[in-house]
C-alpha positions in Angstrom: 5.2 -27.8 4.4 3.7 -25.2 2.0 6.5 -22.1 1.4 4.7 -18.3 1.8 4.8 -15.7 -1.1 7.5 -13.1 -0.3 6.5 -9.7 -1.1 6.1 -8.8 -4.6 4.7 -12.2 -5.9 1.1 -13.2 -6.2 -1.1 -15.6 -7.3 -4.0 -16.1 -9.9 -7.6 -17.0 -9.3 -10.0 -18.6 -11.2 -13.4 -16.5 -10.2 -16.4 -17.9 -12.1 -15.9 -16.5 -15.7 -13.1 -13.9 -14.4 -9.5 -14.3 -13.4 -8.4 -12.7 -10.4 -4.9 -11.3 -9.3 -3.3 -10.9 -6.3 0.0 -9.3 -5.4 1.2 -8.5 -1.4 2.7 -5.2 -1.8 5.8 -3.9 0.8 4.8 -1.2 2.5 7.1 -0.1 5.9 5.9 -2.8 8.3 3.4 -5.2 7.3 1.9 -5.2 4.0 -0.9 -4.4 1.5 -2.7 -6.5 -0.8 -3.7 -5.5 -4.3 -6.6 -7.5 -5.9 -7.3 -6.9 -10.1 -9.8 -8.8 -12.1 -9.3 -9.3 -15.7 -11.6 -11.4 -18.5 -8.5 -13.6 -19.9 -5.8 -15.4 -18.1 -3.5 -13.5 -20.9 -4.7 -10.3 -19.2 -3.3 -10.8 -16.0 
């Protein structure tokens, strides 16, 4: 069985010609997730 991402660690996403990142951010209860896009892989 797959492990979950604790808070504070993210992931990287190829989208077409883009790289996307992720991060799940601790906020109180719950959490929020912060999305960036960036041109290189060295970017993110």
């Amino acid at each position: 069985m797959a492990k979950k991402r604790g808070h504070n660690e993210g992931t990287v996403y190829r989208v077409g010609r883009r790289f996307r990142a992720e991060v799940m951010a601790e906020v109180m209860v719950g959490g929020i997730k912060h999305r960036a896009y960036f041109d290189t892989n060295n970017e993110v």
